[in-house]
N, C-alpha and C positions, 0 to 999 in steps of 0.2 A: 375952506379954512377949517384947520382943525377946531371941534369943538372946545376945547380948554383954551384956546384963543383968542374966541367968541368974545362977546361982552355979556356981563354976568349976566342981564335979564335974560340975553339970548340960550345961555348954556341953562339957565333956569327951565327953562322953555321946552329948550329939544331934551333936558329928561324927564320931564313932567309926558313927555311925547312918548317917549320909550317905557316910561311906566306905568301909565294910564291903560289900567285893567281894571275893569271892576266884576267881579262874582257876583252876582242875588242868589243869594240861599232862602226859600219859602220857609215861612216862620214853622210850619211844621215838621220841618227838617233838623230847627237848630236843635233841640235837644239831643237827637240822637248825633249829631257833628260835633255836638260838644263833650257827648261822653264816647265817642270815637276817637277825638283830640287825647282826652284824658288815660283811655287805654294805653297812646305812647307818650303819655308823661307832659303832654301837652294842658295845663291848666293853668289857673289864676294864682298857684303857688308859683309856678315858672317862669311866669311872664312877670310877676312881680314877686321877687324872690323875699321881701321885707315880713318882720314876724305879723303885722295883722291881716297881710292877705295870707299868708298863711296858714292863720288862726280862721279865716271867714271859710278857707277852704276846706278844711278839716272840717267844721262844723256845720257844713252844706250838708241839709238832709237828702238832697240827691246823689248825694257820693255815694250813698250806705241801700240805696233802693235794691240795686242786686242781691245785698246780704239777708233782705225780710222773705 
């Protein structure tokens, strides 16, 4: 039976199946994966495009570390 036929717990089910990945990234990895991220434009201004994450981002003294 196709899945979209299923009954909703079941179609819940088999994608919860198909997406179940999970990544562990060692916490002494994240900093550099996060300014990895932010090199393509990937950061907390993007993901939440609203002006106070964007104001918290700008004002992250780890944006500007490169620059000292």
């Amino acid at each position: 039976m196709p899945i979209l036929l299923s009954k909703p717990a079941t179609v819940r089910d088999k994608i919860k199946q198909l997406i179940r990945l999970k990544i562990r990234i060692p916490g002494e990895k994240k900093a550099q994966l996060l300014q990895d991220l932010d090199t393509i434009g990937i950061n907390q201004a993007f993901i939440y495009p609203d002006l106070s994450h964007a104001a918290q981002y700008l004002a992250d003294p780890h944006l500007h570390d490169d620059l000292n």
